[in-house]
C-alpha positions in Angstrom: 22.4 62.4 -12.5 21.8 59.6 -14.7 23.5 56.2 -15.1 26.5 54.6 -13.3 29.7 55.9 -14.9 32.1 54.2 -12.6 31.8 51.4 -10.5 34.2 49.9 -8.3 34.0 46.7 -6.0 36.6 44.9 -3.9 39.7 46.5 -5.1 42.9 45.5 -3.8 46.6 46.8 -5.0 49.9 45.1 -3.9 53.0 47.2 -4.3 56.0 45.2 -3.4 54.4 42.6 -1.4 52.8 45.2 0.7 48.6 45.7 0.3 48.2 49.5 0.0 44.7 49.8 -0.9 42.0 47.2 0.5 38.7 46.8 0.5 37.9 49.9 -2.0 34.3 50.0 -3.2 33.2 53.5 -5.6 30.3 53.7 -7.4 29.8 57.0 -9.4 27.1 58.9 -11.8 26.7 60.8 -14.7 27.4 64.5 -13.5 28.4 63.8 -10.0 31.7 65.2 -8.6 32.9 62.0 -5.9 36.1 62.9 -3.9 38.6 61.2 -2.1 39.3 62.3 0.9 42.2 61.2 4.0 45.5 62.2 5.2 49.0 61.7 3.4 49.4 57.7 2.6 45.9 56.9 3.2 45.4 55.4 -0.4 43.9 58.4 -2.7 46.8 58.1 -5.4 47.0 54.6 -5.5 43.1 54.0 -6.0 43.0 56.7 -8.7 45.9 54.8 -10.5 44.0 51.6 -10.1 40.6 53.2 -11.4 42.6 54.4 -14.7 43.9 51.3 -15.2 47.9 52.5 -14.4 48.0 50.0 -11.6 47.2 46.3 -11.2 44.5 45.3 -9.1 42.1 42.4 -8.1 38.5 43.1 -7.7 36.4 44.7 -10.5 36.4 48.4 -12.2 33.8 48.8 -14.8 33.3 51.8 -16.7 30.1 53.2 -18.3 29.0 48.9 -17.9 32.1 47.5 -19.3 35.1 45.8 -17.3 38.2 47.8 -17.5 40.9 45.5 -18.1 38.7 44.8 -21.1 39.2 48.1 -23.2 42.0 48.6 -25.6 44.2 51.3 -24.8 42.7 54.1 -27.3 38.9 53.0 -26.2 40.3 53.5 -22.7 41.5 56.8 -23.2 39.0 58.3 -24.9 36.5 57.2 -21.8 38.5 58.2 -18.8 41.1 60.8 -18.4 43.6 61.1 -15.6 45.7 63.9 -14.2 48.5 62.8 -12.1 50.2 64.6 -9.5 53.6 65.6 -11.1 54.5 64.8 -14.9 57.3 62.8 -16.4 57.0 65.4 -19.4 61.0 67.1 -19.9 60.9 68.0 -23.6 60.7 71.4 -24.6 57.5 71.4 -26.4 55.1 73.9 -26.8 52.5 73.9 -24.0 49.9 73.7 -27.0 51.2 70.1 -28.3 51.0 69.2 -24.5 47.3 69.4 -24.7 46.9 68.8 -28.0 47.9 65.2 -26.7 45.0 64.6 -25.1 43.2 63.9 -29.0 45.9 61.4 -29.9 43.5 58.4 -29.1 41.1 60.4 -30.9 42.6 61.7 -34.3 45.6 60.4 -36.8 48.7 60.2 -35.1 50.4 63.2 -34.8 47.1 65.5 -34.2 49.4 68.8 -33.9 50.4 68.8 -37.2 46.8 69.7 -37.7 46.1 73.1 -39.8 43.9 74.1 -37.5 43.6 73.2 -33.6 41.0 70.7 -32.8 37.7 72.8 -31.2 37.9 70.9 -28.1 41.7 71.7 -27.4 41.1 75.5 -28.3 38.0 75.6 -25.5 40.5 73.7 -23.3 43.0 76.5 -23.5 40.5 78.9 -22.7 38.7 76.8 -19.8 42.1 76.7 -18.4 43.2 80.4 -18.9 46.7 79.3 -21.0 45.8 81.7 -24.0 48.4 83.6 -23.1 50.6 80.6 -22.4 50.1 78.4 -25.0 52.9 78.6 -27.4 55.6 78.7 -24.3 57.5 75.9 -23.9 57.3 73.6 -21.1 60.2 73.5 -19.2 59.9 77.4 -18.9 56.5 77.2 -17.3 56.3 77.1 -13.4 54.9 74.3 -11.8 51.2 75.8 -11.1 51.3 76.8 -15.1 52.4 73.2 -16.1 49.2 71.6 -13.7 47.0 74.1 -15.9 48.4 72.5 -18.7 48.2 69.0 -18.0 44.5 69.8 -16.7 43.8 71.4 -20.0 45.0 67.9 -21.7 42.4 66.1 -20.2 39.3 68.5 -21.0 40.9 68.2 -24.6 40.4 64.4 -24.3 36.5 65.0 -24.2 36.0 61.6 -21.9 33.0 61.2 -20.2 35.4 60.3 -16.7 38.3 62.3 -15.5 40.1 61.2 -13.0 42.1 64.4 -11.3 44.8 63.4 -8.4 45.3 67.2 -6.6 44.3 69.1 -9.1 45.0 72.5 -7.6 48.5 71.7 -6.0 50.6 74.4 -7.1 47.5 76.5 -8.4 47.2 80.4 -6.8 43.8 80.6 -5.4 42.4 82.2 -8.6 42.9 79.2 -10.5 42.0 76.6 -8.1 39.0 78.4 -7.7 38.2 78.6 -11.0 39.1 75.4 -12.0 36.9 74.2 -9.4 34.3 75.9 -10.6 34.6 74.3 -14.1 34.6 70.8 -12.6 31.0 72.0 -11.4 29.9 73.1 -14.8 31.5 69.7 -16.4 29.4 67.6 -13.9 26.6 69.7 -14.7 26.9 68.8 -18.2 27.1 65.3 -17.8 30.8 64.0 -16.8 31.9 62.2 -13.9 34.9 63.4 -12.2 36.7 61.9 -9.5 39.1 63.9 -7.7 41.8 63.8 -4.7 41.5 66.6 -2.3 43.8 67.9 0.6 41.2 70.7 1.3 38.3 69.8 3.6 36.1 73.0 3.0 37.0 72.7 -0.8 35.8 69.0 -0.9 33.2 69.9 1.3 31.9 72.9 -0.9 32.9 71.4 -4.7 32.0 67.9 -4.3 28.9 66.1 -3.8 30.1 63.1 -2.6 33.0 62.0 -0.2 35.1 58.7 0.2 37.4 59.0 3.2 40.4 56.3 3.1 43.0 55.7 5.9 46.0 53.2 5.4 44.3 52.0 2.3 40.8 51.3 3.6 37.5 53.0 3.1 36.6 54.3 6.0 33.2 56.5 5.4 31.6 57.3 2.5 28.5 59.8 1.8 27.5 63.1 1.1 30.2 65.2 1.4 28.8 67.3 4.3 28.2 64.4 6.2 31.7 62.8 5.8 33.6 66.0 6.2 31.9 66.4 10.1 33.6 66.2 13.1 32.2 62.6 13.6 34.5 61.2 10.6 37.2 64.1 11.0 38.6 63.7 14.2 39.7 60.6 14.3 41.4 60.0 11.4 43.0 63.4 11.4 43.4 64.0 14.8 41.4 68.0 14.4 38.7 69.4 15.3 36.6 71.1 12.8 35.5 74.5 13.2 33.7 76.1 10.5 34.4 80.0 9.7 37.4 79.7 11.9 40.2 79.5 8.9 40.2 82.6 6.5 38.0 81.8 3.7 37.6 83.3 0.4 35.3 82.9 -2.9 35.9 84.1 -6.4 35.3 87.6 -6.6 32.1 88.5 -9.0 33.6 90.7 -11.9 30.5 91.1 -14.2 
């Protein structure tokens, strides 16, 4: 790992007079995978909005060195790329020019009128396993297709910081799997990702780091095998962890 892609000190958000995220201190490499960790309205969405800029906040965010609020909009994209939850996205459109999105801050407007597909969307497709899918429109994919395809935007983005809130929500275990897999190999080529995570043994085996939040507060942060221990578990979730208890399950090796 080399140099400090994201930093994070002292962030606060206010929603409607209420503070939902307090406190919140990150700091993140070059070709690290950091998760956030805790139970339902801990804080994980809210401080991924923040980091991306979606969501005023006091304290500081720099990326790669530089202050957030102080990148123009296109700069900003093409550094970090986030993957909400659900998308706003209704149209019609061809799940290609969904992805094919991701270059607008990039290329001239209107990058799918391109004769050609831009290399990085075409290895996006593939990365994501949408070949198949990628002139279907999307309000006829389901909702595990449409988080593949949203997922493939951002790799198409080519930013050095992704940002990924539940990435495998609505994914069959193939895909998570695999998907998780290719966070590993983007980290190992350099990028930062940041990623919200239900799954404890997923965080625990995907990430390197953990930050667990309750009622929008860091709590612990570490190596993810330390935080995601019975020491930091129990009592924020209320469980006991027992290792090899739950079925478990790895990608199968087809070569």
């Amino acid at each position: 790992m080399s140099g400090r892609a994201l930093v994070a000190t002292q962030l606060e958000v206010v929603r409607s007079g209420q503070r939902v995220l307090s406190g919140f201190a990150l700091s993140a490499a070059q070709g690290e995978v950091v998760a956030l960790v805790g139970p339902n309205g801990a804080g994980k969405s809210t401080a991924l909005k923040a980091l991306a800029g979606l969501l005023p906040y006091a304290g500081q965010v720099q990326v790669q060195g530089r202050e957030l609020r102080s990148l123009e909009l296109r700069e900003r994209a093409r550094t970090l790329a986030y993957v909400p939850q659900q998308s706003l996205l209704q149209q019609a459109i061809p799940a290609r020019q969904v992805i094919e999105q991701g270059r607008y801050a990039h290329d001239a407007p209107w990058p799918f009128r391109r004769r050609e597909p831009h290399p990085a969307v075409v290895r996006a497709i593939e990365a994501t396993d949408l070949v198949g899918l990628a002139e279907r429109p999307w309000d006829r994919l389901s909702g595990g297709e449409q988080r593949r395809v949203l997922l493939a935007r951002a790799l198409a983005t080519e930013s050095p910081l992704i940002l990924l809130d539940e990435p495998t929500a609505s994914l069959d275990v193939g895909h998570a799997l695999r998907f998780l897999e290719l966070v590993r190999q983007l980290a190992a080529a350099g990028r930062c990702i940041i990623v919200a995570l239900h799954d404890l043994q997923l965080v625990r085996h995907y990430s390197d780091r953990a930050l667990l939040l309750d009622r929008g507060s860091l709590v612990a942060s570490g190596p993810a095998r330390e935080i995601i221990s019975t020491r930091h578990i129990r009592p924020i979730y209320g469980v006991e962890l027992e290792d090899g208890a739950p079925l478990g399950y790895h990608l199968a090796d087809t070569r």
